[in-house]
C-alpha positions in Angstrom: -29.6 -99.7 -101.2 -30.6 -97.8 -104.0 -33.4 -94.9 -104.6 -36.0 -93.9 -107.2 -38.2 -91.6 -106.4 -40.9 -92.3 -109.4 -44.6 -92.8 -110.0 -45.5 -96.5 -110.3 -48.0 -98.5 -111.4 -47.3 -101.6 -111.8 -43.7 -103.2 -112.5 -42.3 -106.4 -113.5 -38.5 -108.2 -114.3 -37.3 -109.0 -117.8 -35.4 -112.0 -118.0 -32.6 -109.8 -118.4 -33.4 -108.7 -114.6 -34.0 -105.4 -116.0 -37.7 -103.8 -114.3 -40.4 -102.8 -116.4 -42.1 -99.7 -114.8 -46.1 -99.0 -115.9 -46.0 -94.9 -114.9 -49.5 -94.7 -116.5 -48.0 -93.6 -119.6 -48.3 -95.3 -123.2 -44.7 -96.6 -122.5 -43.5 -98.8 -119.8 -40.4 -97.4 -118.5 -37.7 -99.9 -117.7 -34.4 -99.6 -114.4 -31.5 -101.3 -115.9 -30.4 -104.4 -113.8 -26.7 -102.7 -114.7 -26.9 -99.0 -114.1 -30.0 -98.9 -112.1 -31.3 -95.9 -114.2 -34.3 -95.3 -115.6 -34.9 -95.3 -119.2 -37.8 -95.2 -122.1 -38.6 -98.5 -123.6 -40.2 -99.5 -126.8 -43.1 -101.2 -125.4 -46.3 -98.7 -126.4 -49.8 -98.7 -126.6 -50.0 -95.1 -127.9 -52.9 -93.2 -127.8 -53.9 -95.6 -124.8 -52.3 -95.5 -121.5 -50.9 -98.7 -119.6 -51.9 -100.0 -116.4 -50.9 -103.3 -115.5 -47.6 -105.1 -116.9 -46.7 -108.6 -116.6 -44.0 -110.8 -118.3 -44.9 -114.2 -119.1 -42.7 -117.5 -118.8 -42.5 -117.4 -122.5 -40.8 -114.0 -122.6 -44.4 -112.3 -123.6 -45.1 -109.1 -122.3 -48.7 -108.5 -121.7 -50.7 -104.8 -120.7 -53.6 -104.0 -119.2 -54.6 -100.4 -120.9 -57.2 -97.7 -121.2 -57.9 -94.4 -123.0 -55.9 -91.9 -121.9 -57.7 -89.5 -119.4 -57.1 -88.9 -115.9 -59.2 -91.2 -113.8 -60.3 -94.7 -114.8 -64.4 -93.9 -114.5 -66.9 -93.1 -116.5 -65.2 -95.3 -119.7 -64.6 -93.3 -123.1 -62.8 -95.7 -124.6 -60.7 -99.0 -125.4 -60.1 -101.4 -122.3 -57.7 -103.8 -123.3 -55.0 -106.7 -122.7 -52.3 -106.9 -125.1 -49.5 -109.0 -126.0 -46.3 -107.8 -127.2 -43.4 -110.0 -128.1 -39.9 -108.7 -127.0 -39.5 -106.6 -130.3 -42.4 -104.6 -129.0 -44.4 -106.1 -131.5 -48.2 -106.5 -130.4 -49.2 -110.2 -131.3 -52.9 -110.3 -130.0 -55.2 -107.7 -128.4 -57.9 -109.0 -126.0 -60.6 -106.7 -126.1 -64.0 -108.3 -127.0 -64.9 -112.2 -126.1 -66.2 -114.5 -129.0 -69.8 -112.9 -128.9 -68.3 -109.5 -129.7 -69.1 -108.3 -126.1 -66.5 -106.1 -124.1 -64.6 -108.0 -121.9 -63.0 -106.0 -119.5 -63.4 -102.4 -117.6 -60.7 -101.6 -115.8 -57.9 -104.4 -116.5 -55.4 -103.5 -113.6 -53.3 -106.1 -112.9 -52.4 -109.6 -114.9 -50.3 -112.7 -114.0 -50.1 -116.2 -115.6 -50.0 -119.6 -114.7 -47.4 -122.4 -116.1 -49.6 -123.1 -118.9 -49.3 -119.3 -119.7 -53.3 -118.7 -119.2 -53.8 -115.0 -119.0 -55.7 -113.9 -115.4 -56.9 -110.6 -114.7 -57.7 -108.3 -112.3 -60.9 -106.6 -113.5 -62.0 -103.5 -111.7 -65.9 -102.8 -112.8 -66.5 -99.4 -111.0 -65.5 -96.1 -108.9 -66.0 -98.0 -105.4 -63.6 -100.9 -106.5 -65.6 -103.7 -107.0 -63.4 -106.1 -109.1 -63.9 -109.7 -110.5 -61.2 -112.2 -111.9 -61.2 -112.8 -115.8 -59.4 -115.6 -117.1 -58.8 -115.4 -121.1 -58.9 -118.8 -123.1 -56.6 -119.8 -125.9 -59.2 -118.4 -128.7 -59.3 -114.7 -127.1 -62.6 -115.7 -125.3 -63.3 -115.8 -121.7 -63.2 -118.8 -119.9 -64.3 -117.9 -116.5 -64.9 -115.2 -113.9 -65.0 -115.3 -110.3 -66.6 -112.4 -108.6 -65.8 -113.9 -104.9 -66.7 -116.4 -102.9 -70.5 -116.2 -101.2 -69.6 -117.4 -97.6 -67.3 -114.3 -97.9 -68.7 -111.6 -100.3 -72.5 -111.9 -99.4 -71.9 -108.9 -97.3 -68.4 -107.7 -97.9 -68.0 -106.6 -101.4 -65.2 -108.6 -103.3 -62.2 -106.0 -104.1 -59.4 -107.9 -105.1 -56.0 -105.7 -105.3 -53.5 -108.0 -105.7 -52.6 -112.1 -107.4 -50.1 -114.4 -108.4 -50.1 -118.1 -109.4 -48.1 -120.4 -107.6 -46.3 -123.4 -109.0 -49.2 -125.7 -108.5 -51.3 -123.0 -110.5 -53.1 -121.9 -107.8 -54.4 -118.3 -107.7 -53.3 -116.4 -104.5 -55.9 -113.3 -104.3 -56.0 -110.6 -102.2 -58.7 -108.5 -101.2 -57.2 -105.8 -98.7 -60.4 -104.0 -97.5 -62.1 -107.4 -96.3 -58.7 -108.6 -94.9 -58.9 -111.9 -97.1 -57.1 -113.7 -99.3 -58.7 -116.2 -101.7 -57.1 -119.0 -103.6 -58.4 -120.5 -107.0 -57.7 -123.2 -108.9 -57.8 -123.2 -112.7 -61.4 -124.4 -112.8 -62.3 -120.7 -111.4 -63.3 -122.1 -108.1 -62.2 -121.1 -104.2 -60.5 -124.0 -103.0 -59.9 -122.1 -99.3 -59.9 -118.9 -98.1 -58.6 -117.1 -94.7 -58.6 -114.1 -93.2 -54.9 -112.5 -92.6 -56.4 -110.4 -89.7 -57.9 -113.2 -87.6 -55.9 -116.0 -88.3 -52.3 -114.8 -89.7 -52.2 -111.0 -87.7 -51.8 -109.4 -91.0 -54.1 -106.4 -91.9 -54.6 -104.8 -95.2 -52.9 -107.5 -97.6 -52.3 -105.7 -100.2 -49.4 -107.0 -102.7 -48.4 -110.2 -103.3 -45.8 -112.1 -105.0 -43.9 -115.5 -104.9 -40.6 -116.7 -105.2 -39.0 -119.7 -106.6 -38.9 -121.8 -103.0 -43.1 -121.3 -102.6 -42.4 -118.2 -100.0 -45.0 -115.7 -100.4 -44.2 -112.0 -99.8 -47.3 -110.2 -98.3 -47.5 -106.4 -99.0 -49.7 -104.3 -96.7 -51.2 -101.3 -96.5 -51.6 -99.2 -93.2 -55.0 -97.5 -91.9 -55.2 -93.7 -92.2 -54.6 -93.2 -88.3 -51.4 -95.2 -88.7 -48.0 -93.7 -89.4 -47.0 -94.7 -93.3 -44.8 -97.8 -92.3 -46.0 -100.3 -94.5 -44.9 -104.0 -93.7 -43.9 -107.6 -95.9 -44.8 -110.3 -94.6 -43.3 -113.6 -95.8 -45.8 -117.0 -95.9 -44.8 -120.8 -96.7 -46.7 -122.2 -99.5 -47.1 -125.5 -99.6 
């Protein structure tokens, strides 16, 4: 087993199976697959900073970003999503929908589905609050989902986490209510369950999935716990 001990943000693999590291700098540092060490790369978004990073299945790499200053709240500048090709080259910047209106606030993490639809993790203010954006093919929005109201009518909807599955279902998790919500492409919750009650997972935090359909749960631990957090593997069907 080998050790970094580094700031991270977000990461994600290259095809190469190199790891791209967002530090929350304007460029995404990358751990060679070869050496293991940790290098500068060319993808920047200079003067902005990046936040989320995600590699599509077309070998796009898309950013979540902001203006660079240290906490995400009040705004004082650009929120964006950008696309750069492997180059480094930016090929679109998602900023402001059709109607000229600002799409996002705090764009924190991204994934895409097998059509390569771009999905984000929106967070819209200091206590977390978040809502799903999902971009269309002509930089506009073509949904939101803001949670579900048999679940979020009392608990407020703070997803942390997603990832599509290969049926192109949205896997969401919301740690603080213990939830996880699944979407279809249509932007509605097709089910929903609580990992507490019915799975004995607290705090889902992180999640990804693997090329069987096993989903690897990431938690967090309460503050009276010691700082062991757990994975958790789940079938998908």
């Amino acid at each position: 087993m080998y050790t970094l001990d580094i700031f991270v943000y977000d990461m994600a693999f290259l095809p190469s199976g190199d790891l791209l590291l967002s530090t929350k700098e304007s460029n995404l540092q990358i751990i060679s697959y070869s050496s293991s060490k940790v290098g500068q790369t060319r993808y920047s978004v200079t003067p902005l900073i990046i936040l989320a990073v995600h590699v599509t299945r077309d070998h796009k790499i898309l950013v979540g970003a902001r203006e660079n200053q240290p906490k995400s709240f009040p705004v004082n500048g650009p929120r964006q999503v950008i696309m750069m090709n492997m180059d480094g080259k930016k090929d679109e910047v998602y900023q402001t929908d059709n109607k000229g209106k600002l799409i996002f606030t705090v764009p924190f993490r991204i994934t895409t589905d097998n059509d390569n639809s771009i999905y984000v993790i929106d967070t819209v203010d200091e206590k977390r609050r978040g809502r799903i954006i999902t971009l269309d093919k002509t930089n506009g929005v073509r949904w939101i989902y803001i949670g579900h109201p048999d679940i979020n009518k009392e608990q407020t909807f703070k997803p942390e986490d997603f990832v599509a599955t290969k049926s192109d279902n949205i896997v969401v998790t919301d740690k603080d209510n213990h939830m996880i919500h699944i979407l279809n492409t249509s932007g509605q919750c097709i089910h929903y369950l609580n990992t507490k009650d019915q799975l004995g997972i607290h705090l889902s935090n992180c999640v990804d999935i693997d090329n069987t359909g096993t989903l690897y749960i990431g938690c967090s631990t309460y503050n009276s716990e010691p700082d062991e957090a757990k994975i958790y593997t789940v079938q998908v069907s």
